[in-house]
C-alpha angles and dihedrals in degrees: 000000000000113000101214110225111260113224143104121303125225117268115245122255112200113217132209135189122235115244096209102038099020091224113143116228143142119305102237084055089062130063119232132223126202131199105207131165090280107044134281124328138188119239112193085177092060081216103096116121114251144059117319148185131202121231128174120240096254124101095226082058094052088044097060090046094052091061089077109287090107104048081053089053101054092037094235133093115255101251110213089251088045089051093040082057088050101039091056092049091054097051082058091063132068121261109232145348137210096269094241084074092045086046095058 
């Protein structure tokens, strides 16, 4: 009989998959954007109720998504209200980053 080897085991990370760049990487590192009944909303818990989509914090990522990856993500079309949200949220990141650091 085999004795298993006592210790702690190694916290979980969730991971998630960006919707604009399709990299896989821990959830706290993405965004998260919600529909909800009343358009689209930013969730910076990660922990709203509805149907949401993952984004880096990078506006080249934003921008991918907002060519309609992420409409298609969260099964709905991107009302102009729902892109100007988005659009201001995006302004407010930086654009891009060496790709060691995109990569994790």
């Amino acid at each position: 009989m085999v004795k298993k080897a006592k210790g702690k085991r190694p916290k979980h990370i969730p991971q998630r998959t960006c919707v604009g760049c399709r990299k896989i990487q821990a959830k706290r590192t993405l965004t998260r954007v919600v529909r909800t009944d009343t358009g689209i909303v930013i969730d910076p818990t990660s922990k709203m109720p509805g149907r949401g989509a993952y984004i880096h914090n990078l506006q080249e990522c934003w921008q991918a998504a907002l060519k309609g990856k992420l409409a298609n993500a969260l099964k709905i079309e991107l009302t102009d209200v729902d892109r100007k949200i988005l659009l201001d949220f995006m302004q407010k990141l930086p654009e891009s980053v060496n790709e060691e650091e995109h990569d994790g």
